[in-house]
C-alpha positions in Angstrom: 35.7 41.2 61.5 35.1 40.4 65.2 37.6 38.4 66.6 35.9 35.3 68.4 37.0 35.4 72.2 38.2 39.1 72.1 35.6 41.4 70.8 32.7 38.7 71.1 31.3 35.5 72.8 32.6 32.0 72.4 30.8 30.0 69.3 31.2 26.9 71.6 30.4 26.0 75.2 32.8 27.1 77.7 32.4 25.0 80.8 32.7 27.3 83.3 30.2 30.2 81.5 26.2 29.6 81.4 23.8 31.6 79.6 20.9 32.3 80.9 17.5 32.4 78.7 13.4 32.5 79.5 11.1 31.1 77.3 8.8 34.3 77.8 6.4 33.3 74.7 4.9 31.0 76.8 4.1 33.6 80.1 3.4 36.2 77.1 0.5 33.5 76.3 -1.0 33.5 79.2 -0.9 37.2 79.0 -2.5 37.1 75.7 -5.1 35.4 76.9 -6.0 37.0 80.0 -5.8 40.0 77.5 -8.1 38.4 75.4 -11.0 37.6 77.9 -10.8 41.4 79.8 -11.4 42.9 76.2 -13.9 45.1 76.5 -13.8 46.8 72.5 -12.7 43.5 71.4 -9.3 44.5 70.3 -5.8 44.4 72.1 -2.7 45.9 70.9 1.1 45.3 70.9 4.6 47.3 69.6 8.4 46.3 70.1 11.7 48.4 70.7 13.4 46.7 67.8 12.5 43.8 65.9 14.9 41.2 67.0 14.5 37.6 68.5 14.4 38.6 72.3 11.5 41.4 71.4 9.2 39.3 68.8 9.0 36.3 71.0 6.9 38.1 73.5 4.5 39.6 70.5 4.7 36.3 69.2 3.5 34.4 72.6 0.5 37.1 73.2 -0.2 36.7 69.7 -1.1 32.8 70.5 -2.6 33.9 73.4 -5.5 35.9 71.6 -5.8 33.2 69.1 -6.2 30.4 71.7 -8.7 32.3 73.5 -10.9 33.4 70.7 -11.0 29.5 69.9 -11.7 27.9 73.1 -14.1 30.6 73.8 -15.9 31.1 70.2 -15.0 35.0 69.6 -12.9 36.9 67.6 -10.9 39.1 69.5 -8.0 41.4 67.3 -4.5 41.8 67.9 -3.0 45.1 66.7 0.8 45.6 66.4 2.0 42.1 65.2 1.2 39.2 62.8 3.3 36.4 63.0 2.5 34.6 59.7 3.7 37.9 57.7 6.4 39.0 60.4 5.4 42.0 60.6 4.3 44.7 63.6 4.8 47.8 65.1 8.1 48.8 66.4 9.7 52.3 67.7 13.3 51.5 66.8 14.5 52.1 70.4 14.1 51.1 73.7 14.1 54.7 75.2 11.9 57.1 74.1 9.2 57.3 76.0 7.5 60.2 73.3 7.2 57.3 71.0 5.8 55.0 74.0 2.8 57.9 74.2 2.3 58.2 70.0 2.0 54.4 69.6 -0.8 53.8 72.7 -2.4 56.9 71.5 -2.1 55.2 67.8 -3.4 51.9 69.1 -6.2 53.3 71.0 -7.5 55.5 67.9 -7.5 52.1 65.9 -9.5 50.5 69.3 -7.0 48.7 71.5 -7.5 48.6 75.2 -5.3 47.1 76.2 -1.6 47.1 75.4 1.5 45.4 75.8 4.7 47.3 75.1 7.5 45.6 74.3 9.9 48.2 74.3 12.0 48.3 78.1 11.1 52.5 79.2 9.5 53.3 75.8 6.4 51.4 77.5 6.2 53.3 80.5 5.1 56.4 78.0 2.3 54.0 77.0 1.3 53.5 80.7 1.5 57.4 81.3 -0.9 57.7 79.0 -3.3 54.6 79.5 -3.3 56.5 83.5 -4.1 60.0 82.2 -6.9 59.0 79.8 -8.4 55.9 81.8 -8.9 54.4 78.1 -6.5 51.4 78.3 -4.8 49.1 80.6 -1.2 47.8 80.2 0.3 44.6 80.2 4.5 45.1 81.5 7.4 42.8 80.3 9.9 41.4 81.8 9.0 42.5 85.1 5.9 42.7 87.2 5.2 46.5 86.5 3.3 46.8 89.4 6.7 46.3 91.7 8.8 48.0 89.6 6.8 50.9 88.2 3.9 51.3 91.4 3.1 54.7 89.8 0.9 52.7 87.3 -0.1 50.3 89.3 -3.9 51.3 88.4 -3.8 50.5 84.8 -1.1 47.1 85.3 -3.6 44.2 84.2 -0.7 42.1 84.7 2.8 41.6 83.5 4.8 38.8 82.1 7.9 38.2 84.0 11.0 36.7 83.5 12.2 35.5 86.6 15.8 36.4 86.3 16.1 35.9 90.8 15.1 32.3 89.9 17.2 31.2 87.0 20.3 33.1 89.1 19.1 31.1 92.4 18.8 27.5 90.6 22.7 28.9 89.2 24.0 29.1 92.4 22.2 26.1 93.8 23.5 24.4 90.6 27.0 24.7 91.5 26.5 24.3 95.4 25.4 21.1 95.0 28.2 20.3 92.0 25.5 20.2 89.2 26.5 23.2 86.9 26.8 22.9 83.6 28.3 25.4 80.8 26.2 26.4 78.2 22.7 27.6 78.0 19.8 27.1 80.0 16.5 28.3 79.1 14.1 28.8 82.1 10.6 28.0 81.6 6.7 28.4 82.7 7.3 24.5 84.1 10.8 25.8 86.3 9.1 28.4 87.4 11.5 31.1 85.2 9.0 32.8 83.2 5.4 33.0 84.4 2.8 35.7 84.3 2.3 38.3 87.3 -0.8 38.2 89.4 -3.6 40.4 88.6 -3.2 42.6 91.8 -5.6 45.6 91.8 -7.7 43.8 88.8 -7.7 40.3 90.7 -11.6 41.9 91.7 -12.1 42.2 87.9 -11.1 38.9 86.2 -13.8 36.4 86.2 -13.7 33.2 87.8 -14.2 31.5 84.4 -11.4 32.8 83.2 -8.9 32.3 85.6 -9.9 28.6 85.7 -9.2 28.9 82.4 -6.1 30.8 82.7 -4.7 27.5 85.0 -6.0 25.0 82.9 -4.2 26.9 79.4 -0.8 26.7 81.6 -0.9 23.5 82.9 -0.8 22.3 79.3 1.7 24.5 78.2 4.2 23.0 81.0 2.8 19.6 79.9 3.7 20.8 76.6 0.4 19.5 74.8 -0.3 23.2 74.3 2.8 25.1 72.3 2.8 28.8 70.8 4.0 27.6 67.4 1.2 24.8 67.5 -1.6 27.5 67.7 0.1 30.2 65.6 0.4 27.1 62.8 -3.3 26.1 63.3 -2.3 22.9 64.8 
């Protein structure tokens, strides 16, 4: 067994040590959403890396998205590659293949996606090789805005949902500048600033006024918290 302190983490807060975490279900909503109302087959998809918390919280937030948007906005619009009630989805088992990247957008595109969200760190970028070769679907990136990161693809980047690690670092240092740090963990937030979702860049043209009023109205009550993911994914 893993000695606590020597081959793993501290069960406990140290005071010194802060974790760092981003609440990326909620810029993975707005994602969803925007996902949702750029549909043009009516069906968006999703796959994972590995099915563990820090994975299935980003299906689970576009998940919400869809089902938000198809309720404010009377459609019905599918999500392929996760289900949140049965915990269940699509997922490569690794976070580098990018073979497996290209099989599952292929594999979502037969079954009608359009647009896909990989969840999967380089694995992905074998979805966006193939989205750019066939012109058939449009990605959403993680973690970083994929148009920055991977410009190669920025032609098929609908948008990206971010974790803003320079922020939540930044607000650290400021933190104990100004003699404010605290141990533990902080989670980083659509409201903070820490998670949010990149701009459309070369679709801004695309996206409909309508919807991107929408789009500000959706995350101004998800940083007032009267909109939650687990409240739409319940049915509440």
């Amino acid at each position: 067994t893993a000695v606590e302190g020597k081959d793993c983490g501290s069960a406990t807060d140290i005071p010194n040590v802060r974790g760092l975490a981003f609440q990326t279900d909620q810029a993975a909503f707005l994602a969803g959403y925007a996902a949702a109302g750029m549909t043009k087959t009516g069906k968006v998809g999703t796959f994972g890396g590995i099915k563990i918390p820090t994975v299935t919280i980003f299906m689970k937030g576009f998940e919400a998205g869809v089902k938000y948007y198809n309720t404010q906005n009377k459609k019905n619009v599918e999500l392929l590659g996760w289900n949140t009630a049965k915990d269940d989805g699509l997922f490569t088992g690794n976070f580098d293949s990018t073979d497996d990247g290209r099989k599952f957008a292929e594999s979502l595109m037969q079954e009608g996606a359009d647009i896909i969200m990989p969840v999967a760190g380089p694995v992905g970028l074998g979805s966006a090789a193939v989205c750019k070769e066939t012109g058939k679907c449009w990605i959403v990136g993680v973690d970083t805005d994929w148009v920055v990161s991977s410009p190669d693809y920025a032609s098929i980047v609908l948008t990206s949902v971010q974790k803003k690690v320079d922020v939540a670092v930044f607000n650290t240092i400021k933190d104990v500048k100004d003699g404010t740090f605290t141990g533990g963990t902080k989670t980083y937030t659509l409201a903070d600033g820490g998670v949010d979702m990149a701009p459309f860049h070369n679709f801004d043209s695309q996206v409909p006024a309508d919807l991107k009023t929408q789009l500000d109205t959706v995350k101004k009550a998800l940083v007032d918290g009267s909109l939650t993911v687990d409240g739409v994914l319940s049915g509440k």
